[in-house]
C-alpha positions in Angstrom: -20.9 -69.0 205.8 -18.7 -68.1 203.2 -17.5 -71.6 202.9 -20.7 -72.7 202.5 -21.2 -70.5 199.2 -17.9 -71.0 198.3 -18.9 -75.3 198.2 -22.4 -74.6 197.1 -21.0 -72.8 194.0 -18.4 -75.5 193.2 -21.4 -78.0 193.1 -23.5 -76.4 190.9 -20.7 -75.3 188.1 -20.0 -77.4 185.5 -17.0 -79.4 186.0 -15.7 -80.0 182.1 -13.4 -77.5 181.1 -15.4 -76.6 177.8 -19.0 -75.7 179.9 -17.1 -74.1 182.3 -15.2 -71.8 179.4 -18.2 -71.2 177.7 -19.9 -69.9 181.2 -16.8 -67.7 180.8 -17.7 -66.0 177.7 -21.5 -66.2 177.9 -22.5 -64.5 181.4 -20.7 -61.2 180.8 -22.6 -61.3 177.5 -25.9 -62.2 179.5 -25.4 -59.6 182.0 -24.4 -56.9 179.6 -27.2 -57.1 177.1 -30.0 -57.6 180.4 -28.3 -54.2 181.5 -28.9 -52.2 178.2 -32.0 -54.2 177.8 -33.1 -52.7 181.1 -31.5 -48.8 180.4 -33.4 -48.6 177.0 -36.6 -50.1 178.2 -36.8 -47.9 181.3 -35.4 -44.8 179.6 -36.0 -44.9 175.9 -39.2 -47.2 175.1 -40.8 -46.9 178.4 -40.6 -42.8 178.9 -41.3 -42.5 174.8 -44.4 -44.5 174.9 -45.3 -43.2 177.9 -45.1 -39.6 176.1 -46.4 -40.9 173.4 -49.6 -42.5 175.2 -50.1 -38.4 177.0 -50.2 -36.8 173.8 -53.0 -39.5 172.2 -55.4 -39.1 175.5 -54.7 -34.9 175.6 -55.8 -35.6 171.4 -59.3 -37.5 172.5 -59.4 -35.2 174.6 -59.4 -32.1 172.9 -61.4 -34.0 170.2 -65.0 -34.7 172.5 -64.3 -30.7 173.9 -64.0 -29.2 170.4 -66.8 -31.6 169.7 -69.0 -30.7 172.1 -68.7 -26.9 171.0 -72.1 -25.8 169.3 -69.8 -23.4 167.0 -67.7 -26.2 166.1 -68.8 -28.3 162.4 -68.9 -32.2 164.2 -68.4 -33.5 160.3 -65.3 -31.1 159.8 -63.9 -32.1 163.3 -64.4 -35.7 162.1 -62.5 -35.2 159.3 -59.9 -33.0 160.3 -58.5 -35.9 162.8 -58.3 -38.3 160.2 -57.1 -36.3 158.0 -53.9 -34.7 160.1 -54.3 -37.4 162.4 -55.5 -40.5 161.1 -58.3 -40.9 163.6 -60.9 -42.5 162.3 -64.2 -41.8 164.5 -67.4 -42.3 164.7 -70.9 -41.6 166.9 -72.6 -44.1 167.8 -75.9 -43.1 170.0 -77.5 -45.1 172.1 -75.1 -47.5 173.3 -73.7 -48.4 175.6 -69.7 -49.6 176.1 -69.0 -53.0 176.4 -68.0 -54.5 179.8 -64.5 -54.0 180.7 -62.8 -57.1 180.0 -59.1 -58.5 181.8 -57.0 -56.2 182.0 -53.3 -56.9 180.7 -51.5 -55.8 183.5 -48.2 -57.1 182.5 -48.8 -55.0 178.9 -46.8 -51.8 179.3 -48.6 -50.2 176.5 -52.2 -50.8 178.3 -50.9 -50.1 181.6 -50.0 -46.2 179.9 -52.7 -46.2 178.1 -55.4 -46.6 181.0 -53.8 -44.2 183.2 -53.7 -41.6 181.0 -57.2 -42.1 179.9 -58.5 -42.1 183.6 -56.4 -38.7 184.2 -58.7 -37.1 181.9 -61.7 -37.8 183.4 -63.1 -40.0 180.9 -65.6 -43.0 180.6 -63.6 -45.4 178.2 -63.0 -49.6 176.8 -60.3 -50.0 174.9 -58.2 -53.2 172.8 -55.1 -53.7 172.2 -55.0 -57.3 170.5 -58.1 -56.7 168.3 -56.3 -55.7 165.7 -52.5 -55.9 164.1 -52.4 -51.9 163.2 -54.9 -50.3 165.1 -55.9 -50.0 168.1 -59.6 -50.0 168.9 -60.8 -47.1 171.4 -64.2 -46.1 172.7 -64.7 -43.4 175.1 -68.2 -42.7 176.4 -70.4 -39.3 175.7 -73.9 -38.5 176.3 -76.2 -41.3 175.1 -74.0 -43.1 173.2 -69.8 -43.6 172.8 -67.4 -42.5 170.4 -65.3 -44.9 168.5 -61.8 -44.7 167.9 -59.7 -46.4 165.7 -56.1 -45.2 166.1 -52.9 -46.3 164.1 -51.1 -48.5 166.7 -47.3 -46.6 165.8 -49.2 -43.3 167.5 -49.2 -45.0 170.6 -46.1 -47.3 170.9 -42.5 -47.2 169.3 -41.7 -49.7 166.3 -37.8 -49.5 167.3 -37.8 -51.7 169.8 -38.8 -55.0 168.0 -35.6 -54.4 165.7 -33.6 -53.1 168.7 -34.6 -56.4 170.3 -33.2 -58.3 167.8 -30.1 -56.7 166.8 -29.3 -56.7 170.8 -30.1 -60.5 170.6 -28.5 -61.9 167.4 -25.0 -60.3 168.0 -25.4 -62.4 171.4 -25.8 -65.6 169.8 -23.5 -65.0 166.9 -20.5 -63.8 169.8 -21.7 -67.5 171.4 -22.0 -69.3 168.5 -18.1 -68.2 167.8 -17.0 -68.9 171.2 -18.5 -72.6 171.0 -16.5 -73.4 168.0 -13.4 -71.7 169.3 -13.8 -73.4 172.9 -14.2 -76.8 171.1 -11.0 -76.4 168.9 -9.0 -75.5 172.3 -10.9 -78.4 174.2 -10.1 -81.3 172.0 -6.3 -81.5 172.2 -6.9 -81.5 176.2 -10.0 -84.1 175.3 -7.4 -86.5 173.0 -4.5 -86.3 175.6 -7.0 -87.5 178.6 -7.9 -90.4 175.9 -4.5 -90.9 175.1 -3.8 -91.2 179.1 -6.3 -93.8 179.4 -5.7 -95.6 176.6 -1.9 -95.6 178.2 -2.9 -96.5 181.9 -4.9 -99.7 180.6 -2.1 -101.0 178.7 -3.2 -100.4 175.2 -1.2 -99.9 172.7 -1.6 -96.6 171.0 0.0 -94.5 168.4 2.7 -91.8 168.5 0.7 -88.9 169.8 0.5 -85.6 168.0 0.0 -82.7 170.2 -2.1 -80.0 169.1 -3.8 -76.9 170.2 -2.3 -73.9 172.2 1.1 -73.9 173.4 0.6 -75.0 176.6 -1.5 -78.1 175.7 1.4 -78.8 173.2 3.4 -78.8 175.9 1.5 -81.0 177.9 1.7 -83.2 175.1 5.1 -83.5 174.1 5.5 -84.6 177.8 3.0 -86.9 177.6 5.2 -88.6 174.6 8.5 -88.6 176.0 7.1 -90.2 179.3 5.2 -92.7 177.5 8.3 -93.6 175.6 10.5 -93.7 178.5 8.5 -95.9 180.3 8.1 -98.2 177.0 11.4 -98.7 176.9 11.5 -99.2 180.7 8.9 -102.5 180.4 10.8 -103.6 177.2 14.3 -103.5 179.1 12.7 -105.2 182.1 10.9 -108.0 179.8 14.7 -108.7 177.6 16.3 -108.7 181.1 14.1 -111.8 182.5 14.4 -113.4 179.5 18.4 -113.4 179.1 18.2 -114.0 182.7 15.6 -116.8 181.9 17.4 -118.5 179.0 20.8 -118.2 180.7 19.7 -120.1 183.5 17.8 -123.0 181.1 20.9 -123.7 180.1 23.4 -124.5 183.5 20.1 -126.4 184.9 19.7 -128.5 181.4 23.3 -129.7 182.3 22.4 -130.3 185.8 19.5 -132.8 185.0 21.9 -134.6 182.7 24.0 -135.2 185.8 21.0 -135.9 188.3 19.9 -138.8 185.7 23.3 -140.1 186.1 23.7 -140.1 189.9 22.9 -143.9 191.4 21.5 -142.6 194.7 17.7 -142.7 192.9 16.6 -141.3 196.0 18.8 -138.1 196.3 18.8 -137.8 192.3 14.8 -137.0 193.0 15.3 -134.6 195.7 17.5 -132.9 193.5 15.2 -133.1 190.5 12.2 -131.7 192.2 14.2 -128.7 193.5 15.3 -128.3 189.7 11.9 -128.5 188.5 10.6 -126.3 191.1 13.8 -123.4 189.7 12.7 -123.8 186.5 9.1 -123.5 187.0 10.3 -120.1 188.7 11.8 -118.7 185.9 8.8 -119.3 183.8 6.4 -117.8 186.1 9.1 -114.7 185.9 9.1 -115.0 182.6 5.0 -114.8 182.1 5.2 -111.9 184.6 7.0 -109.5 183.0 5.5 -110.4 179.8 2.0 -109.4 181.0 -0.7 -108.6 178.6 2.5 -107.6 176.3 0.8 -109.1 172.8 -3.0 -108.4 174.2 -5.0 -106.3 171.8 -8.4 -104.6 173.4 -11.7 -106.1 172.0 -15.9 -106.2 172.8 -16.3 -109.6 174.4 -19.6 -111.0 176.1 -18.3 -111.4 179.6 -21.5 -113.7 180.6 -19.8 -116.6 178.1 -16.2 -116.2 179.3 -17.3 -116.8 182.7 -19.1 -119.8 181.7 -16.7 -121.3 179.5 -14.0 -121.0 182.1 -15.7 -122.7 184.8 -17.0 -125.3 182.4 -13.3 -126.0 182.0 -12.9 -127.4 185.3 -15.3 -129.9 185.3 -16.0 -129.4 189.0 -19.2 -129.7 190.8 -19.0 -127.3 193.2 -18.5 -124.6 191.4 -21.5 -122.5 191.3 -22.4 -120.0 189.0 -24.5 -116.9 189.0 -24.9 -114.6 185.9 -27.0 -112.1 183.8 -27.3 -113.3 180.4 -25.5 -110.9 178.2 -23.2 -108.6 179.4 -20.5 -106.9 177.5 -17.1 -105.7 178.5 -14.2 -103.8 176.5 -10.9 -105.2 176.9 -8.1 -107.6 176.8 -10.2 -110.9 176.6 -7.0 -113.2 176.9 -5.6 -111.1 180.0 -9.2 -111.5 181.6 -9.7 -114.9 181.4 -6.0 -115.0 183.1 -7.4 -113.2 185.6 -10.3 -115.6 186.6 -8.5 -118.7 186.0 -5.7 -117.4 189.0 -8.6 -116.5 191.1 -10.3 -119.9 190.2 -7.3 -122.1 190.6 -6.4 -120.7 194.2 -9.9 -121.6 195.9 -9.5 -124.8 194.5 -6.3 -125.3 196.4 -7.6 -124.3 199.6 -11.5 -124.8 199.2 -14.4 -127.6 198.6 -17.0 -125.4 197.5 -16.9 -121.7 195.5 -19.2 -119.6 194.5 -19.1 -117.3 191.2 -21.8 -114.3 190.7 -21.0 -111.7 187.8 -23.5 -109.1 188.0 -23.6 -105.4 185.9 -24.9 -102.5 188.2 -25.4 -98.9 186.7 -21.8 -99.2 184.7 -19.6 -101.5 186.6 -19.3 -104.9 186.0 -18.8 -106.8 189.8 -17.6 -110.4 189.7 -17.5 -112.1 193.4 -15.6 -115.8 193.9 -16.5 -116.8 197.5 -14.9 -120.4 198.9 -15.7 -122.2 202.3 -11.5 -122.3 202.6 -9.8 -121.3 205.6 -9.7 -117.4 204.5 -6.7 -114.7 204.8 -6.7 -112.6 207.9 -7.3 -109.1 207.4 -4.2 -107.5 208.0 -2.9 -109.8 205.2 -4.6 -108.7 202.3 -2.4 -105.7 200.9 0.1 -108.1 201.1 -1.3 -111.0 198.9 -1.6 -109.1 196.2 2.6 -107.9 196.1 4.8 -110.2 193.9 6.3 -113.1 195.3 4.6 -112.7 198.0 3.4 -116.2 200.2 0.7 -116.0 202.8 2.3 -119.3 204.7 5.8 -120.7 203.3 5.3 -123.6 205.5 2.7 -124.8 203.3 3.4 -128.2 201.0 1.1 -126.6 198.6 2.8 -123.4 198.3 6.1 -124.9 196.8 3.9 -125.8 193.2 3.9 -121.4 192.8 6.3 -118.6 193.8 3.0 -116.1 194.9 2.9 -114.1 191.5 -1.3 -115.6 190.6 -2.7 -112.9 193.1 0.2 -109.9 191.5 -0.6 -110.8 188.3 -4.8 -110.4 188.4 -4.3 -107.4 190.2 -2.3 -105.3 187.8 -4.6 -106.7 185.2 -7.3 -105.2 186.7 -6.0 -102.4 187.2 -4.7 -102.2 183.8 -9.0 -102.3 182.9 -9.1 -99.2 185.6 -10.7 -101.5 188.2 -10.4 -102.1 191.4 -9.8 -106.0 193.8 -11.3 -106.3 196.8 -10.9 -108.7 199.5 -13.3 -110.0 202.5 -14.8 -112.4 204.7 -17.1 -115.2 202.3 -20.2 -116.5 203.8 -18.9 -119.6 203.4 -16.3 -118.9 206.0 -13.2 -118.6 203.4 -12.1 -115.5 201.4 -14.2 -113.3 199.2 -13.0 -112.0 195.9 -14.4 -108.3 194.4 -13.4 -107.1 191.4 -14.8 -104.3 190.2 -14.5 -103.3 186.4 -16.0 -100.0 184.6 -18.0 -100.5 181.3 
């Protein structure tokens, strides 16, 4: 059971760290001024009024008794309440009181006033809203009924309206401060979770310039040094290849010079095509390392890159499926990379394929199905590692050296998507990628 709050609670909190600060600093707030709203309404305004309502009806009271003494002067009674009291009354005989009309129960103020009246024994109508500063009053005696017009501050107390809203504007001002406060603290973390991002996808961003409280400059600084170290990492990997790359154009320049001179034609062809084959290697290397390295992040209509990439090809069965106008933030050159690959290897392996980019909520999904003989499913973490070959025993596979699949799928996941593989309905391999917009 208590797990079951405990999970219900995490649900319903906020999950940003600024709402859920802010929930911090507000509730006690809440909860304090509910509590003294509570203690001066039941202690002070409700027991005062409540006092306050006794003494008016034990007034009326005493009014129609001294009034209905034959020693008594009615006009001087008359005038004495208004006078000391502010009563103003009147007689008026033959009448009758008006029919009682809805009662406001949830009115504190009418609520006291009506039992106090009905304590006394009297015959009475009364109104409340009638009027802004009085309150009209008519109690009934002999023939007719008396009316009553009473100074509303006799019968309930004018504090609370101003305690009410110096209880309530501190509250908002305290809030109002802790907002602003909350949101300076927030937006380093906010910029560094950016920054992150920005970082994961391959984009290149600026030095970053921690801010904020000490541990979020911490965080920061961090952030910097690991983001430089692993900079320096890619740029010492990408020289490497190359002065591995051009050392090696060299030695196999030389070789080719001495295959052309060879008179065995046949052997000097072998030997070319194994040259060719190295050299096409090292380029392919070369390209890897060198991913996305010059790429800058752009708007792009996704809907016209697909359809200019397949127009490329010129091939008649390949099929296309797509919503007009959909738009995508990224590296435009990396993704067209990326569908080419994906593009190229069905046509190795497959007759017909089968495109559909399609934008549901925000993710893009683009699906390339081929009727080729598929990958079994126990092999498709592994087409995706570098230099990996589903079947060396392939003629086909000696024209690559298995980096196409590698390559798309850290460009995806440079966009913070996600490649999926299946079973087509064409019988060959399905293609998923999923990319957030």
């Amino acid at each position: 059971m208590f797990y079951g709050l405990s999970k219900f609670l995490k649900n319903i909190l906020p999950k940003r760290l600024f709402y859920r600060g802010l929930l911090i600093v507000a509730v006690p707030i809440v909860v304090l001024q509910i509590t003294i709203s509570l203690v001066f309404f039941d202690s002070l305004w409700i027991k005062t009024n409540a006092g306050m309502t006794r003494a008016l009806a034990s007034e009326v009271k005493t009014f129609i008794d001294a009034y209905d003494n034959d020693e008594t002067n009615k006009d001087f009674i008359i005038i004495l309440f208004k006078d000391h009291l502010g009563f103003n009354i009147k007689y008026e005989n033959n009448k009758i009181l008006p029919q009682k009309k809805n009662e406001r129960w949830f009115s504190p103020v009418d609520r006291s006033l009506r039992r106090e009246l009905k304590s006394r024994n009297l015959e009475f109508w009364f109104d409340t809203t009638n009027f802004v500063d009085v309150i009209d009053l008519k109690v009934k005696h002999g023939n007719g009924f008396f009316q009553f017009y009473i100074p509303r501050d006799r019968l309930t107390n004018s504090s609370a309206r101003l305690f009410g809203l110096w209880i309530t504007f501190p509250a908002f001002l305290i809030v109002a401060v802790a907002i602003i406060f909350l949101k300076n603290q927030t937006r380093p973390i906010t910029k560094l979770a950016e920054a992150s991002e920005r970082f994961g996808r391959g984009e290149e961003i600026e030095t970053f310039r921690p801010s904020g409280a000490l541990e979020i400059r911490k965080a920061g600084l961090e952030f910097e040094k690991m983001r430089k170290r692993i900079l320096r990492h890619l740029n010492q990997r990408s020289e490497m290849l190359s002065g591995i790359s051009h050392d090696l154009r060299t030695p196999l320049t030389r070789i080719k010079l001495q295959l052309a001179m060879i008179d065995n034609k046949s052997l000097s062809k072998k030997l070319s095509s194994d040259v060719d084959e190295m050299e096409k290697m090292l380029n392919e290397y070369l390209q890897f390392s060198q991913t996305g390295a010059n790429d800058k992040t752009e708007t792009f209509n996704f809907s016209e890159l697909i359809k200019e990439i397949i127009d490329k090809y010129e091939h008649n069965k390949i099929s296309l499926i797509t919503s007009p106008r959909i738009y995508f933030n990224g590296r435009k050159n990396l993704m067209t990379r990326c569908i080419n690959n994906l593009i190229d290897n069905s046509i190795k392996y497959a007759k017909e394929i089968h495109v559909k980019l399609e934008k549901i909520n925000s993710v893009i999904i683009i699906s390339i199905q081929d009727d080729g003989p598929g990958v079994p499913d126990s092999e498709y973490s592994n087409i995706v590692k570098p230099f990996y070959k589903l079947d060396k025993g392939r003629s086909v596979s000696k024209s690559s050296v298995g980096l196409g699949l590698s390559i798309t799928s850290d460009i995806i996941k440079s966009h913070g998507g996600d490649l999926k593989f299946g079973k087509s309905n064409l019988g060959g391999l399905k293609v998923k990628i999923f990319l957030p917009v």
